[in-house]
C-alpha positions in Angstrom: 228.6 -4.8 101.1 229.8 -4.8 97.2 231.3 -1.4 96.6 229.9 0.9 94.6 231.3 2.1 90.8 233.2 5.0 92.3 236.8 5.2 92.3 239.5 7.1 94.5 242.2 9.3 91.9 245.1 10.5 93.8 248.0 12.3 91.5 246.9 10.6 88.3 246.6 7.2 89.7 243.6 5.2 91.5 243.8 4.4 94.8 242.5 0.8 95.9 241.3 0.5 99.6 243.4 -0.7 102.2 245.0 -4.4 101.1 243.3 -4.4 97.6 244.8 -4.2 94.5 243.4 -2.3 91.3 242.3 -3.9 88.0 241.6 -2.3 85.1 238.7 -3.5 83.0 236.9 -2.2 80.0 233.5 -3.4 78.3 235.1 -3.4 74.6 238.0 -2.2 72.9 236.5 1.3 71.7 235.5 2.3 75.4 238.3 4.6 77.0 237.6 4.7 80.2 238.4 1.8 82.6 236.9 0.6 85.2 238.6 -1.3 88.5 238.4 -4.2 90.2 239.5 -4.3 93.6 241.1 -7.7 94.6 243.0 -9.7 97.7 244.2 -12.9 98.6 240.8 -14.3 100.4 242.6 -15.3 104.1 241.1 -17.7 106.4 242.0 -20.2 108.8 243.1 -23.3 107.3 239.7 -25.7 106.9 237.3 -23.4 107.7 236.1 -22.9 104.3 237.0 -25.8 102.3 235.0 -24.5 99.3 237.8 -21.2 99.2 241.2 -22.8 99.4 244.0 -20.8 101.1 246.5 -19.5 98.7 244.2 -19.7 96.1 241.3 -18.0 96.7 241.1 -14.3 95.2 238.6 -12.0 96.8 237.0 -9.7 94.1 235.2 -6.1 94.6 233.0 -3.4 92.6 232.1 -6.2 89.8 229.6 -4.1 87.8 226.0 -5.5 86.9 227.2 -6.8 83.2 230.2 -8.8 84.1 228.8 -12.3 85.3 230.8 -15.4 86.4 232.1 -17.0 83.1 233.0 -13.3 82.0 235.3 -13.2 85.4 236.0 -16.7 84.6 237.0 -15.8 81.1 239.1 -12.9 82.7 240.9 -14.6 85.1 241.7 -18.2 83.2 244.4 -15.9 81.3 246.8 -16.3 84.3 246.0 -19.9 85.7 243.4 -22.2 85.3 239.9 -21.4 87.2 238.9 -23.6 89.3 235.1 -22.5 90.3 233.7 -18.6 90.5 231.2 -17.4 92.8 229.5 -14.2 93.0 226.9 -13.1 95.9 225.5 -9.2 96.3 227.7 -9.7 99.8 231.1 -11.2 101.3 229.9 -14.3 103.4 231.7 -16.5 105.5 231.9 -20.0 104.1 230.6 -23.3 106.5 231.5 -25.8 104.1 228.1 -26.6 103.2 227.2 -27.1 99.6 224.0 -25.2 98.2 222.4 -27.3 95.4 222.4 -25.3 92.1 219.7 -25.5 89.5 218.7 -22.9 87.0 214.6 -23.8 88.2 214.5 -23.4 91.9 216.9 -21.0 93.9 217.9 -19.0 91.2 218.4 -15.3 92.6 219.0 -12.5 90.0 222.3 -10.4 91.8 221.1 -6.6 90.8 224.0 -4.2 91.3 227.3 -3.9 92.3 228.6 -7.7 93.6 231.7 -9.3 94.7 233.2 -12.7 94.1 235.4 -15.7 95.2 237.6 -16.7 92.1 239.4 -20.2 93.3 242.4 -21.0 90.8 243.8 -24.6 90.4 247.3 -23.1 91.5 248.7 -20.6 93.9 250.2 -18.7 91.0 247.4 -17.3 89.7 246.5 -15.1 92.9 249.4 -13.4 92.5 249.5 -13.3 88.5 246.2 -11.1 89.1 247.3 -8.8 92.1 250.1 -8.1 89.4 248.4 -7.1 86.2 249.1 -3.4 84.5 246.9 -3.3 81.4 243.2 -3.5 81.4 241.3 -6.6 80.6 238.6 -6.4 78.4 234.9 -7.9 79.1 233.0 -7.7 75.7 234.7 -8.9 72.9 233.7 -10.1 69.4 234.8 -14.0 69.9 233.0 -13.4 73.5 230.6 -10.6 73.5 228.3 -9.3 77.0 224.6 -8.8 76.1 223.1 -5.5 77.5 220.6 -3.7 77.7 217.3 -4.8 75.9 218.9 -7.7 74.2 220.1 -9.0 78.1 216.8 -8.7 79.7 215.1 -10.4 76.1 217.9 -13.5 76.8 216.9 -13.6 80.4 212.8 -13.9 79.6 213.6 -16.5 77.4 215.8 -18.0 79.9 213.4 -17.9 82.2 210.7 -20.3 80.4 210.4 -23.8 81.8 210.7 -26.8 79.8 208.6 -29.3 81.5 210.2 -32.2 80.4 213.1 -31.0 82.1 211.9 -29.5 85.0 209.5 -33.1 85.8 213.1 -35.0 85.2 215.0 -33.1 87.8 212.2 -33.0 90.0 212.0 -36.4 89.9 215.4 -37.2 90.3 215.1 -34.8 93.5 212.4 -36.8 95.0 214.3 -40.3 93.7 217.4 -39.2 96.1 214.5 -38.2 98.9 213.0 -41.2 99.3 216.4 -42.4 99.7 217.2 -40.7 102.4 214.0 -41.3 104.2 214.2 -44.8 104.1 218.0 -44.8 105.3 216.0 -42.7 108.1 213.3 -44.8 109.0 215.9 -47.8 108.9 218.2 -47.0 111.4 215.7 -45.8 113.9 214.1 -49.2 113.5 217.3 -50.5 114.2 218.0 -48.4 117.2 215.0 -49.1 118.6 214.8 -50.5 122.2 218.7 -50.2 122.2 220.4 -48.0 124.6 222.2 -44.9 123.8 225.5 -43.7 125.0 223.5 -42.2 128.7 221.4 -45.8 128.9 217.7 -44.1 128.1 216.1 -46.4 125.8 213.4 -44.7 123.5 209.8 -46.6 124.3 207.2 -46.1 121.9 203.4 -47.4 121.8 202.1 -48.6 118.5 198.7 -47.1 117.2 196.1 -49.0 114.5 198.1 -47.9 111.5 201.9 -49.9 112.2 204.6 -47.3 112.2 202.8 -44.4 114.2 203.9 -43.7 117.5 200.9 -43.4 119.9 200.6 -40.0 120.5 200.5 -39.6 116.3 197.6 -42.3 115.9 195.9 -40.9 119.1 195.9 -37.3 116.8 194.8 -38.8 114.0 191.5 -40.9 115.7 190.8 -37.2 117.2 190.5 -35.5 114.1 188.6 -38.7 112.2 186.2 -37.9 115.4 185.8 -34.5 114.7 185.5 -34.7 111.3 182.8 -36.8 111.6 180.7 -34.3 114.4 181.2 -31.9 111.6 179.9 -33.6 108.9 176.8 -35.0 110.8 176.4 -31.2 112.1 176.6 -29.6 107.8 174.7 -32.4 106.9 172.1 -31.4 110.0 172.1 -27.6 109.1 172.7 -27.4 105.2 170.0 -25.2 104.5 168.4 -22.1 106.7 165.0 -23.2 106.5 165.9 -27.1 107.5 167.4 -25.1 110.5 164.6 -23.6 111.6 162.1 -26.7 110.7 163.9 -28.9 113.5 163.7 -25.6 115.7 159.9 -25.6 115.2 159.2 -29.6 115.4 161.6 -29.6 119.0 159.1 -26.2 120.6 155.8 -28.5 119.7 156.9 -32.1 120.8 158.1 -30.1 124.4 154.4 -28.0 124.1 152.7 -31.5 123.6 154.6 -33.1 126.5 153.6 -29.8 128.3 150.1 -31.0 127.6 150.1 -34.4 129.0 152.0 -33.4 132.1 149.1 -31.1 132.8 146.6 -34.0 132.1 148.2 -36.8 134.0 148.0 -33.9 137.1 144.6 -32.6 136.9 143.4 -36.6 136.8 145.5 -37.7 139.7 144.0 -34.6 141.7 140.5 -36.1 140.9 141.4 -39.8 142.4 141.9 -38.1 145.0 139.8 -39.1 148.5 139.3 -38.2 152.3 139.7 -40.9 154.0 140.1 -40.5 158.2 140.0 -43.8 159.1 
């Protein structure tokens, strides 16, 4: 987890957690007392995180809520050239995989205290940083930090959508989509009825509509089936009384048939005759 703003003081001087180095930062110029960064050399085994070189990868904690990636950016270019920040509430192993970034959909405000990945072009700058005395400072007047109510009136207005914008990248989304589907759909028709590396071949049954396998066109002449029952059954019982009508018409045609039974009896018990011989 990020650490919080807190800071160990031991004979005059602050004392970084085990393998970290101290900072000093301060929002502006007139502010007196600093605040520190705590920063390593981010270690891992060579290819594992491809996005978080070795050797030039510096690890960054206690980053306060104000400070966001171009100010660490900004910060850090003074010793080597940056090649990409990245802050997260969280140290998280990297996989290599690449999360799409777009200020409309996955766009996370980080509340609090954070940490960050700072990836120079050159191995030099790790160390540059790890080796800083005076403090750096955040706000400045060619670069000043918004806080407070003017930060929280920039991020409303930030947070408005332009349509035209939002429908163009949506569209390019789907554009690179349909793409990929049709790569898809191409090399299973491709692979069709060829064997794979064991020898199973994949056998599929065709429906009505080309391109389903069975069991999917099967599905869908269910549900057209029962879709149709229910219609015929709303249609049947849309209104209370119509309900009870077709109740009342069924009780008399059986009462009628009742009727005729009993008649059709009583005259074959008449045509009746005794006859012995």
């Amino acid at each position: 987890m990020a650490a919080s703003g807190s800071k160990c003081v031991k004979n005059g001087e602050v004392v970084a957690p085990l393998g970290y180095t101290a900072i000093p930062v301060k929002f502006s110029e007139k502010h007196q007392s600093p605040h520190y960064l705590y920063v390593k050399e981010h270690k891992v085994r060579e290819g594992r995180d491809p996005k978080r070189p070795q050797n030039r990868t510096l690890f960054v904690l206690n980053i306060p809520p104000y400070c966001t990636e171009e100010c660490l950016s900004r910060l850090f270019s003074t010793f080597c050239p940056i090649q990409s920040v990245e802050m997260c509430e969280r140290p998280k192993p990297g996989d290599g995989t690449e999360i799409s970034r777009t200020k409309f959909f996955n766009n996370k405000i980080l509340l609090g205290f954070q940490v960050a990945y700072v990836v120079f072009r050159r191995p030099a700058g790790v160390q540059a940083a790890k080796s800083l005395q005076g403090p750096l400072i955040i706000s400045s007047d060619s670069h000043p930090v918004q806080t407070g109510i003017h930060k929280w009136i920039a991020r409303y207005a930030a947070s408005i959508v332009d349509p035209a914008e939002l429908k163009t990248e949506v569209d390019f989304f789907m554009k690179n989509y349909d793409q990929k589907v049709a790569k898809e759909e191409a090399k299973a028709e491709k692979e069709e009825g060829i064997p794979d590396k064991e020898g199973w071949v994949k056998v599929t049954r065709k429906g009505r509509k080309p391109g389903l396998p069975w069991t999917e066109a099967a599905n869908l002449r269910a549900l057209e089936r029962e879709k149709r029952k229910r219609a015929r059954k709303e249609l049947l019982n849309f209104y209370a009384w119509q309900h009870r009508e077709t109740k009342r018409q069924h009780i008399a045609q059986l009462r009628k048939k009742f009727e005729e039974d009993k008649q059709k009896i009583a005259l074959m018990r008449a045509q009746r005759k005794f006859r012995p011989y």
